[in-house]
C-alpha positions as CSV (number, residue, x, y, z in Angstrom):
1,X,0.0,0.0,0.0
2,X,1.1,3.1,-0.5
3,X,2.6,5.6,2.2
4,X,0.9,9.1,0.8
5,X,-1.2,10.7,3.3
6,X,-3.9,12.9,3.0
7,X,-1.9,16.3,3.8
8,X,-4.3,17.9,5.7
9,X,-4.2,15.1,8.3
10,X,-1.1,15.0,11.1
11,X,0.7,12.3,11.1
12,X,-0.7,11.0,14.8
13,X,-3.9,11.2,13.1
14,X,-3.3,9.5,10.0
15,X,-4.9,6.1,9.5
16,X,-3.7,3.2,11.3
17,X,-3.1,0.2,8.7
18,X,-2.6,-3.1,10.7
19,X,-1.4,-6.2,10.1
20,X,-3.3,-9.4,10.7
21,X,-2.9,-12.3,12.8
22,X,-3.6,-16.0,11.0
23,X,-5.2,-18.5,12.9
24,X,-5.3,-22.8,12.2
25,X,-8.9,-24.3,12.8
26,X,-10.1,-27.9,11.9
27,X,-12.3,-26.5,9.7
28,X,-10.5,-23.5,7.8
29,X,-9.2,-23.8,4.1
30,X,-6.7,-22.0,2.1
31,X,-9.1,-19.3,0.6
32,X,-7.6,-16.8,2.9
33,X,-4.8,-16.8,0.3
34,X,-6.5,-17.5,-2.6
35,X,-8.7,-14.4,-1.8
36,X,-7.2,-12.0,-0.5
37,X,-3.3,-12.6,-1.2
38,X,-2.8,-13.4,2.3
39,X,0.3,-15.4,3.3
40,X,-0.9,-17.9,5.6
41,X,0.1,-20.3,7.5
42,X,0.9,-24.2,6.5
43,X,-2.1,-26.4,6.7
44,X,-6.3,-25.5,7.5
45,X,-6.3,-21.7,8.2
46,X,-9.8,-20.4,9.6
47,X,-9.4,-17.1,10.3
48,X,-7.8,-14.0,9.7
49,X,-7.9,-11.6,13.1
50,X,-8.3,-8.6,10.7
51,X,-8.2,-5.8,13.2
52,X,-7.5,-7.3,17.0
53,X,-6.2,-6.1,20.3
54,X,-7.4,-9.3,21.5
55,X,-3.7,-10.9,23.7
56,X,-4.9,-14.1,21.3
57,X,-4.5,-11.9,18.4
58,X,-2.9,-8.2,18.8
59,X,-2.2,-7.0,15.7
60,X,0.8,-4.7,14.5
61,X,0.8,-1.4,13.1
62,X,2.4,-2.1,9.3
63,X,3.2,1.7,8.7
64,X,3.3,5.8,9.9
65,X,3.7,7.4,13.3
66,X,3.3,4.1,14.9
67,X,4.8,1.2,13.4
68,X,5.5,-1.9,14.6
69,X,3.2,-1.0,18.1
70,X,0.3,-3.4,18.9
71,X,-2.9,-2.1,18.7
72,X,-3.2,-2.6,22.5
73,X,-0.4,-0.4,22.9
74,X,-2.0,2.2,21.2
75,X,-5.6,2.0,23.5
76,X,-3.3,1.7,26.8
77,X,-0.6,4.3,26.1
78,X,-2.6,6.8,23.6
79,X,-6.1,6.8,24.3
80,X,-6.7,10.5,22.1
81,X,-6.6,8.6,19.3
82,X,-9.7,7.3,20.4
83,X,-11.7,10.2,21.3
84,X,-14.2,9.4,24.4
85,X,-14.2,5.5,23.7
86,X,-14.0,3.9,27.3
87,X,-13.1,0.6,28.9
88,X,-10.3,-1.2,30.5
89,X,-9.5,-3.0,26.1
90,X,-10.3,-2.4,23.0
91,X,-13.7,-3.2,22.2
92,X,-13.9,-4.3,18.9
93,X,-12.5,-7.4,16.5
94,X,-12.7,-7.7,13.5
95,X,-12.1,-10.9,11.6
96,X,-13.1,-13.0,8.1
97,X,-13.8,-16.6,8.2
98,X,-13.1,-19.1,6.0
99,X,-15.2,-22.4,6.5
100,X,-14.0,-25.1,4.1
101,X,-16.0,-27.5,6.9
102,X,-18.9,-26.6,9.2
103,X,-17.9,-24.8,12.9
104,X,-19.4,-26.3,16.0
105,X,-22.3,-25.6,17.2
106,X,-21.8,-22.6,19.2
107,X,-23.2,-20.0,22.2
108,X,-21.5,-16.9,23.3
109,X,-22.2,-15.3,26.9
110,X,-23.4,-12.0,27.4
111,X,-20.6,-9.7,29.5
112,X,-22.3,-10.6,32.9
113,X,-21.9,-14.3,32.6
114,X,-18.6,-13.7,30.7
115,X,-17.2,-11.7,33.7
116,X,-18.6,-13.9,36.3
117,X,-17.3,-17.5,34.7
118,X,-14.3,-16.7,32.1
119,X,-11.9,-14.4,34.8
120,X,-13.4,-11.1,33.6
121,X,-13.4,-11.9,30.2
122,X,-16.3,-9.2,28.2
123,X,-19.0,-11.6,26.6
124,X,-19.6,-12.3,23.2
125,X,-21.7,-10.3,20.7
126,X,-21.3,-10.6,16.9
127,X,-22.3,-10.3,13.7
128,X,-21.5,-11.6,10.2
129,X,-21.8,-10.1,6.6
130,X,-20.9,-12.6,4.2
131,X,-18.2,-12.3,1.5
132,X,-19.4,-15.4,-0.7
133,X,-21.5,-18.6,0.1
134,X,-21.0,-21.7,-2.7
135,X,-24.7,-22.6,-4.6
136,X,-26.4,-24.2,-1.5
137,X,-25.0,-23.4,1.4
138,X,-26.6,-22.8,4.8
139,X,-25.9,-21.5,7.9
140,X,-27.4,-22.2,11.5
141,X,-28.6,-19.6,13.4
142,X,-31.2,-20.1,16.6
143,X,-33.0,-23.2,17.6
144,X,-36.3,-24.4,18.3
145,X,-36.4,-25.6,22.1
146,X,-38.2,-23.3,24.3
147,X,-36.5,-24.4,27.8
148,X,-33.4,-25.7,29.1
149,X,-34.5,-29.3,29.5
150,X,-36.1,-29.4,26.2
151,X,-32.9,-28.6,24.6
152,X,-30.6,-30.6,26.9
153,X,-33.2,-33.6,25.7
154,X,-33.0,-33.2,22.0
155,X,-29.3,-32.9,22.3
156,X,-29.5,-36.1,24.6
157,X,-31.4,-37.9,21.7
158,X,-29.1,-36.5,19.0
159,X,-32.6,-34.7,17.2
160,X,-30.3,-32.1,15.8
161,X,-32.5,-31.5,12.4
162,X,-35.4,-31.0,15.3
163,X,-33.3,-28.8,17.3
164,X,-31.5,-26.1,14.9
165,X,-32.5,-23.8,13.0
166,X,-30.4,-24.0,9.6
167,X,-31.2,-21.3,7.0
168,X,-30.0,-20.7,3.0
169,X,-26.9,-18.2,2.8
170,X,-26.2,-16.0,0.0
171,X,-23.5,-13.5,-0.5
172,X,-24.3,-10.1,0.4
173,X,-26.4,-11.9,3.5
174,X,-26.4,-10.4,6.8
175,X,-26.7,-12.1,10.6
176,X,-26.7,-10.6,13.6
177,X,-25.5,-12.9,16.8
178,X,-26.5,-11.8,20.0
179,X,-25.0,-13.7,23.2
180,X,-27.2,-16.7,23.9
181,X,-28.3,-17.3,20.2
182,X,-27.1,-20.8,18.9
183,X,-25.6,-20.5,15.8
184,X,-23.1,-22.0,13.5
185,X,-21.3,-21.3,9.9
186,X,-21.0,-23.9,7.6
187,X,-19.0,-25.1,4.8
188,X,-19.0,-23.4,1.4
189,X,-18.9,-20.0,3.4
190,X,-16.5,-17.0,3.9
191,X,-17.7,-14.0,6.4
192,X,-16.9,-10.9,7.8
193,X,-17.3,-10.9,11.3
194,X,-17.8,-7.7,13.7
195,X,-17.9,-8.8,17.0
196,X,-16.9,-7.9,20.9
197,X,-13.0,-8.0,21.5
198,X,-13.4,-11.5,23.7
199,X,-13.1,-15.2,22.7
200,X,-15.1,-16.6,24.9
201,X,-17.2,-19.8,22.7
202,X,-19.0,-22.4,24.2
203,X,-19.0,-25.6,21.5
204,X,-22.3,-27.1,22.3
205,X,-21.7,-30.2,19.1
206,X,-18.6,-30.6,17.1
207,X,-20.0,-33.4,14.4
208,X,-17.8,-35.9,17.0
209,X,-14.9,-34.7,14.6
210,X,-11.3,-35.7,15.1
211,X,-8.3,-33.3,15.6
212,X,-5.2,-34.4,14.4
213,X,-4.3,-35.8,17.1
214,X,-7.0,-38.2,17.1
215,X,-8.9,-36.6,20.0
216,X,-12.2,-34.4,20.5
217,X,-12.4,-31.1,20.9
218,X,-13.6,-30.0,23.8
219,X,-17.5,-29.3,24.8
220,X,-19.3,-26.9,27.2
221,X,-23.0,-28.3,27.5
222,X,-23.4,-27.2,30.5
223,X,-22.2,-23.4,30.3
224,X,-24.3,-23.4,27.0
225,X,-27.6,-24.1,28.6
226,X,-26.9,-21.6,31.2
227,X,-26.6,-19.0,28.3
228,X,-29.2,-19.8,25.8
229,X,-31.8,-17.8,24.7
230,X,-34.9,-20.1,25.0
231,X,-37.2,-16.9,24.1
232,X,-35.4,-15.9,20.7
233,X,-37.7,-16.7,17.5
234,X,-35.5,-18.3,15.0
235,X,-34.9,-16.3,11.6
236,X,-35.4,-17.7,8.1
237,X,-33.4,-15.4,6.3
238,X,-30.1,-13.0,6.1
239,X,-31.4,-10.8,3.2
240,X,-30.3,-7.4,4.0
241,X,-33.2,-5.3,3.4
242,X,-31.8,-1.4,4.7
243,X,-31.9,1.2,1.9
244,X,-28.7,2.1,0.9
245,X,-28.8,6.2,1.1
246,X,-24.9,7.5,-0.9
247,X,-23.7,4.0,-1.0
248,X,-23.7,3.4,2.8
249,X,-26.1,0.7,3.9
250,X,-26.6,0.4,8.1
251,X,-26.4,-3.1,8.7
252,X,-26.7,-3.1,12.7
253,X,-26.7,-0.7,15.6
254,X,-26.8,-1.9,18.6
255,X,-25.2,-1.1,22.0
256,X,-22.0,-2.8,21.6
257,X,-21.2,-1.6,17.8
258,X,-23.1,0.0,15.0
259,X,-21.8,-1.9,11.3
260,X,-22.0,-0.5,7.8
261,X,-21.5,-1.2,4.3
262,X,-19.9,1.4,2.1
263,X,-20.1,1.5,-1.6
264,X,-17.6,3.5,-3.6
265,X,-17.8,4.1,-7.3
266,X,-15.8,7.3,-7.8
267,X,-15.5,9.7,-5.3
268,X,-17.2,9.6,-1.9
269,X,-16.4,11.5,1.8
270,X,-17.8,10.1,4.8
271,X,-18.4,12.3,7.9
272,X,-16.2,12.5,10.5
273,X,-16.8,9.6,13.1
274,X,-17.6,10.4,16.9
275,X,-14.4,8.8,18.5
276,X,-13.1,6.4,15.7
277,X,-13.8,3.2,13.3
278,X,-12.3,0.5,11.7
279,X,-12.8,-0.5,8.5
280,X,-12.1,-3.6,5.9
281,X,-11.8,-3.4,2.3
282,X,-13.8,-6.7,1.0
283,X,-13.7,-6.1,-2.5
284,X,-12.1,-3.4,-5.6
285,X,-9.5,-0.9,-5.4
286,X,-9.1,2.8,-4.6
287,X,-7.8,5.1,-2.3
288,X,-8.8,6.2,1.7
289,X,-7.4,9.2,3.2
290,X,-5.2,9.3,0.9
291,X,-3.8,5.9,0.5
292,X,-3.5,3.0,-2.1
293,X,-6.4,0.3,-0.6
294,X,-7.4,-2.9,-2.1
295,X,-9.2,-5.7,-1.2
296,X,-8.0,-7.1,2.4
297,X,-6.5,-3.8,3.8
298,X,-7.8,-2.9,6.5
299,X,-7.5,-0.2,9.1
300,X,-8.7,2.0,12.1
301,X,-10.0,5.4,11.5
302,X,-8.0,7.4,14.9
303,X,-10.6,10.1,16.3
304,X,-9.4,14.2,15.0
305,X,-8.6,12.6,11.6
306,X,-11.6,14.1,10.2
307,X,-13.9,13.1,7.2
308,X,-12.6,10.3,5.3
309,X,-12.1,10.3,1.3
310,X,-12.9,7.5,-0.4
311,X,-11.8,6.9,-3.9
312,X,-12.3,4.0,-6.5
313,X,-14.6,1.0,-7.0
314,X,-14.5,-1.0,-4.0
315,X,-17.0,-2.4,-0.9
316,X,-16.0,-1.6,2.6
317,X,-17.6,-2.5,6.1
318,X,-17.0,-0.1,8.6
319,X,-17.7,-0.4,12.3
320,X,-18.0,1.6,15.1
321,X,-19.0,1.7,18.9
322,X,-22.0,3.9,18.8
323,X,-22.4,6.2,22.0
């Protein structure tokens, strides 16, 4: 990418381009690379910790004022560059997945459990918009028992076609996770997730899969059913219906992060954001504040950098902690 900065912008305030962090899952594939250019690691490769603070994924800064500092480093020792944002971490993660094979089946806590049973940890919320989906594919989010025994007993009996609720997935789809809602993504299907800086997962079924090691991964039964959502209504589609008002689409906002998508075909500014966001180049080519972007850059806007020029043909989604 290129170093050219928009001159109007100080250097502390320039964007902050990180590098990602690669992670090996059971279920990943190579598409990380084939994608997106990415070198990868050897082997299954699931996801790509796009822009983390996370200490299971802290990412670099790859150029300006502060290269080579974490991203943690920069929340801990230079907080102005994130206006009023507050909290003892960085709140946000993003990541894309790439699942060659299906994930478990999955809960997250919500940041009261989370703090009481994982050492303080925050809870889980997230949310996906999805990059591509193969002819076919589906993807489980919610499920159909309305208690905690009823659940524990279809799991019991093994009635997992009773239990979850598995939906079509199309590119362009969009799925918002909240703690407690049973979900899943499965193969054939690459995503851009947007979700709390914790990894707190509790596998609930794991297709009794072997590692390579010839054992299971682990399961959390118990912690799930403490978690669940038995009152959520299961959803039968991720068909984003928002009107798109100067190429920028609101996916979500919520109370832990507001998510958009951003269109650019020529020229177009966004307004300056309240503290800061972060923001991922999915698809095209152009420039941002004043630097060379393509597909799978992806960096934080700092609060005082101002409004942020766009240039090019190219999708972004952009995310933000809305106050």
């Amino acid at each position: 990418m290129s170093t050219a900065k928009d001159p109007s912008c100080s250097p502390e305030r320039d964007l902050i381009f990180v590098e990602p962090v690669f992670h090996g899952k059971i279920w990943g594939g190579r598409r990380l690379q084939e994608e997106f250019g990415y070198q990868i690691p050897d082997g299954p490769v699931g996801e790509c910790w796009a822009i983390s603070a996370h200490p299971a994924g802290d990412c670099r800064v790859a150029s300006g004022a502060f290269e080579g500092k974490r991203l943690s480093e920069l929340w801990d020792g230079h907080r102005e560059l994130f206006g009023g944002a507050t909290g003892d971490r960085f709140p946000l993660l993003v990541k894309i997945l790439d699942a060659e094979g299906d994930l478990s089946i999955q809960v997250h806590p919500d940041d009261a459990y989370a703090a009481e049973h994982e050492g303080g940890s925050l809870g889980k919320c997230e949310c996906w918009y999805v990059l591509h989906a193969d002819p076919g594919a589906t993807i489980v989010v919610g499920q159909r028992a309305r208690s905690r025994e009823e659940f524990a007993r279809k799991v019991e009996e093994g009635d997992w076609d009773g239990l979850l609720n598995e939906v079509p997935v199309h590119t362009g789809d969009f799925f918002q996770i909240d703690p407690g809602t049973v979900h899943a993504i499965k193969a054939g299907t690459m995503v851009l997730e947007t979700q709390q800086s914790s990894d707190v997962t509790y596998r609930v079924w794991d297709y009794d899969r072997l590692q390579a090691d010839g054992s299971k991964r682990e399961l959390h039964l118990a912690q799930s059913l403490d978690v669940i959502d038995y009152d959520a209504e299961p959803i039968s589609s991720g068909h984003v219906d928002a009107r798109e008002a100067d190429g920028v689409t609101e996916l979500v906002s919520c109370e832990r992060y507001a998510v958009e998508r951003v269109r650019v075909a020529g020229e177009r500014t966004l307004p300056p954001f309240r503290d800061f966001a972060c923001a991922s180049v999915v698809d095209g080519t152009g420039s941002a504040g004043g630097h060379a972007v393509g597909k799978g850059d992806h960096f934080v806007v700092p609060s005082g950098h101002g409004r942020l020029a766009l240039a090019g043909r190219m999708e972004l989604v952009v995310s933000y902690v809305p106050r």
